[in-house]
C-alpha positions, 0 to 999 in steps of 0.5 A, spaced: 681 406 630 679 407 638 679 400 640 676 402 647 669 406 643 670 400 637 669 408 633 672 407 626 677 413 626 681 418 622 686 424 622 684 429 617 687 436 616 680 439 619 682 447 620 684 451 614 691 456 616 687 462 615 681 460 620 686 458 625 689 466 624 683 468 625 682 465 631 688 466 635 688 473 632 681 475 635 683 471 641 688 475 643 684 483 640 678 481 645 682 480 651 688 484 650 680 490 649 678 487 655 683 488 660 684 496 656 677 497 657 678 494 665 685 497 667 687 500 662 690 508 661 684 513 660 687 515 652 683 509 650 687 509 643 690 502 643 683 499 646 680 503 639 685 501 634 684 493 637 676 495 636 677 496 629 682 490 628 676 486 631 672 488 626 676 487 621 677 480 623 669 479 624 668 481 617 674 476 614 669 470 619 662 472 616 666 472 609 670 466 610 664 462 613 661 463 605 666 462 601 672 459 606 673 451 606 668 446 608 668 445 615 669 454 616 663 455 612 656 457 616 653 451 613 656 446 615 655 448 622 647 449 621 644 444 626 637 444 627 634 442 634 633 435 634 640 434 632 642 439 638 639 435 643 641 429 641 648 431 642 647 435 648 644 428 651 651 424 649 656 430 652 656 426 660 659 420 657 666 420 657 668 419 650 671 423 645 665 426 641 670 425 634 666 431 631 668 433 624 669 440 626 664 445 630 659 441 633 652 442 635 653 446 642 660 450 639 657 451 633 652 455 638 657 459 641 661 460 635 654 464 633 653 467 639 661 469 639 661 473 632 653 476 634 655 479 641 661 481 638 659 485 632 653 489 636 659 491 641 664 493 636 659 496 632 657 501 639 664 502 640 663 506 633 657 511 635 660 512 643 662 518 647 664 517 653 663 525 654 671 526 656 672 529 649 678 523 647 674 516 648 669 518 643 666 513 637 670 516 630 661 516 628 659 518 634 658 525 631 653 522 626 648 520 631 645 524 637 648 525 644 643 522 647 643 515 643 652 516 643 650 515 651 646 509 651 651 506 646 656 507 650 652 504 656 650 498 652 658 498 649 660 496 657 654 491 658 657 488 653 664 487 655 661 483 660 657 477 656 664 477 651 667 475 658 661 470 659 662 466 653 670 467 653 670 464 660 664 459 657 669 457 652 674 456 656 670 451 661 669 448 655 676 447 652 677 444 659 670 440 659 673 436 652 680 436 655 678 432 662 672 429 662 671 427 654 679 426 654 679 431 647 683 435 645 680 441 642 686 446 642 691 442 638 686 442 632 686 450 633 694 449 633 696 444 628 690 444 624 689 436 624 684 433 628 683 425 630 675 423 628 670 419 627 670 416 620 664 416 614 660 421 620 655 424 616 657 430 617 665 429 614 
């Protein structure tokens, strides 16, 4: 129990193993892409082989959030707006929150995250970027002028992902230091200390 709060506390096994693979494994895809795609060699081979890992890993999440275990499927992360905004109100204390899993703030970013990185992956596929090497395996499907655009809108995104990673990262340390929370060891471990009979347990 935290005696400081009066907040009736368990530890549970909250990440399932597969689910924290994935998350390391997608971690290490996006920034290892995105320094390829920033200072990497012109052959964009590797960046290209990380792209499809991405992809693989995105289609492994959106199956895993159907059929995965509890707190890694989609509706147990589906908050409305009432519940949003009550806990946006709650996030200036300096407490741990003791959620049960993704609350409603990270569970907007896990969305955003598997939305904005499907829509880059999936321009990488059709791009050309006009030099005869760095070009989409479906660029040839579509016509030049749409491989362009898709190449254009592939680098844009680059730059929203590096958004939300830095987002996520200021909130890692945001729980860390403000909230005394640490999210990481959860990722790591699996087990994480929560608020017991939360109505979302």
């Amino acid at each position: 129990m935290s005696k400081e709060h009066q907040i009736q506390t368990e530890t549970v096994r909250l990440w399932d193993p597969l689910l924290r693979v994935f998350h390391w494994a997608l971690a290490f895809c996006v920034i290892a892409t995105f320094l390829l795609g920033k200072f990497g060699p012109d052959a964009m081979t590797l960046h290209f082989y990380l792209g499809y890992a991405i992809i693989g890993l995105l289609v492994f999440r959106i199956v895993w959030g159907f059929v995965g275990s509890r707190t890694a499927r989609f509706s147990h992360f589906l908050f409305g707006p009432r519940k949003t905004l009550a806990y946006i109100a709650t996030m200036p204390k300096r407490r741990p929150s003791f959620w049960p899993g993704h609350n409603p703030v990270g569970a907007l970013s896990v969305f955003a995250l598997i939305g904005v990185l499907a829509l880059q992956a999936g321009t990488g596929l059709f791009i050309d970027a006009d030099d005869f090497i760095n070009t989409g395996p479906f660029a040839d499907t579509i016509s030049y002028e749409n491989a362009r655009e898709a190449a254009k809108l592939h680098y844009k995104l680059s730059f929203v992902v590096l958004g939300l990673t830095l987002v996520h990262l200021g909130a890692i340390l945001f729980y860390r230091f403000w909230k005394s929370e640490n999210l990481v060891k959860p990722m790591i471990t699996g087990m994480k200390e929560v608020a017991k009979d939360h109505p979302d347990t």
